[in-house]
C-alpha positions as CSV (number, residue, x, y, z in Angstrom):
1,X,99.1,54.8,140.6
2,X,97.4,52.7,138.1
3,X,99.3,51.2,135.4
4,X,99.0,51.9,131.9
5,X,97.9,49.8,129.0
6,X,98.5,49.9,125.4
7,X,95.3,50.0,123.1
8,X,96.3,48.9,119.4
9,X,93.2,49.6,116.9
10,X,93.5,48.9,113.1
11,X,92.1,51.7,110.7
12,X,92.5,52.7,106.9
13,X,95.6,55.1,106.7
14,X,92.6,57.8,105.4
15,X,90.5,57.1,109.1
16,X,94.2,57.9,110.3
17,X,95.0,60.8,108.8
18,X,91.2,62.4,109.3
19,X,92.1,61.8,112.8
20,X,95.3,63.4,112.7
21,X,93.9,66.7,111.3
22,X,91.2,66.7,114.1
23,X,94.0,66.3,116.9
24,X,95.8,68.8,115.3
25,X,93.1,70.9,115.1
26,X,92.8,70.3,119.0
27,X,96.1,71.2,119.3
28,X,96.2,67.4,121.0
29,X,98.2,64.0,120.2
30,X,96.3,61.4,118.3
31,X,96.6,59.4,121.5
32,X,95.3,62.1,123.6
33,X,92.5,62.9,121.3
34,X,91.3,59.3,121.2
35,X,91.7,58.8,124.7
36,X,89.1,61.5,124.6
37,X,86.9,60.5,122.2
38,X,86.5,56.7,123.8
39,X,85.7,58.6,127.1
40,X,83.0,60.6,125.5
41,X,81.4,57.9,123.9
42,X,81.9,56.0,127.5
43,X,79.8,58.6,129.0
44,X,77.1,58.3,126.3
45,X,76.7,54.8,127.2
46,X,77.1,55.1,130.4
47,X,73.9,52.9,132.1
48,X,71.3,54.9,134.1
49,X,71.4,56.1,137.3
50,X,68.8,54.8,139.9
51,X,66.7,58.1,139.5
52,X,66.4,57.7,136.1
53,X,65.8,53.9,136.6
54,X,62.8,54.8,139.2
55,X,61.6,57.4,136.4
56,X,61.3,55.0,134.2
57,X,59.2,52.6,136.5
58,X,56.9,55.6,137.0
59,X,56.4,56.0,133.8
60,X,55.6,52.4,132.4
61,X,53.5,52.3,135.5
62,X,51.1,55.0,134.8
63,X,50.9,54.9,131.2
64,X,47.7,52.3,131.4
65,X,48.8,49.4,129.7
66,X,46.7,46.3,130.3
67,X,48.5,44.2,132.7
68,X,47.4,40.6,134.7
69,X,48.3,37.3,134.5
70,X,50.6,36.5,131.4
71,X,48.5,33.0,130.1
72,X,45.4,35.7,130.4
73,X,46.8,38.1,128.2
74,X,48.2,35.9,126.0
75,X,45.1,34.2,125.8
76,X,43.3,37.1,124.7
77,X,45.7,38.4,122.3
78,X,45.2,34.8,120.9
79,X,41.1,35.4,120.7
80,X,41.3,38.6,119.4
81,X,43.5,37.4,116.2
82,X,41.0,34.3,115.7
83,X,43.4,31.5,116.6
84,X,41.6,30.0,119.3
């Protein structure tokens, strides 16, 4: 069993009390309710899975962007703006 650890966040007593109306709300302790909350917003940061990864790929790959050697492009950008 994994041990437990205390989590102390300061807030304005009004962030506190909105809170503590939402829980309640919830029928849920404040703890509970913010263990919740950081979970969900845990999950919506969670970092890509490799499908979505190799989705990506495919997609920056076929979109026709000019690629080649970096100095090349750079070069060009360079030429089209006038600064060579």
């Amino acid at each position: 069993m994994s041990m437990s650890t205390r989590l102390q966040i300061v807030m304005k007593e009004e962030e506190i009390e909105r809170i503590r109306r939402c829980a309640e709300r919830e029928r849920l302790t404040v703890s509970e309710w913010a263990r919740r909350a950081l979970r969900r917003a845990q999950r919506r940061q969670a970092a890509p899975t490799p499908v979505q990864k190799m989705k990506a790929l495919d997609r920056a790959l076929n979109c026709g962007h000019a690629t080649g050697d970096i100095e090349e492009i750079l070069a060009s950008i360079e030429q089209g703006r006038g600064l060579r």
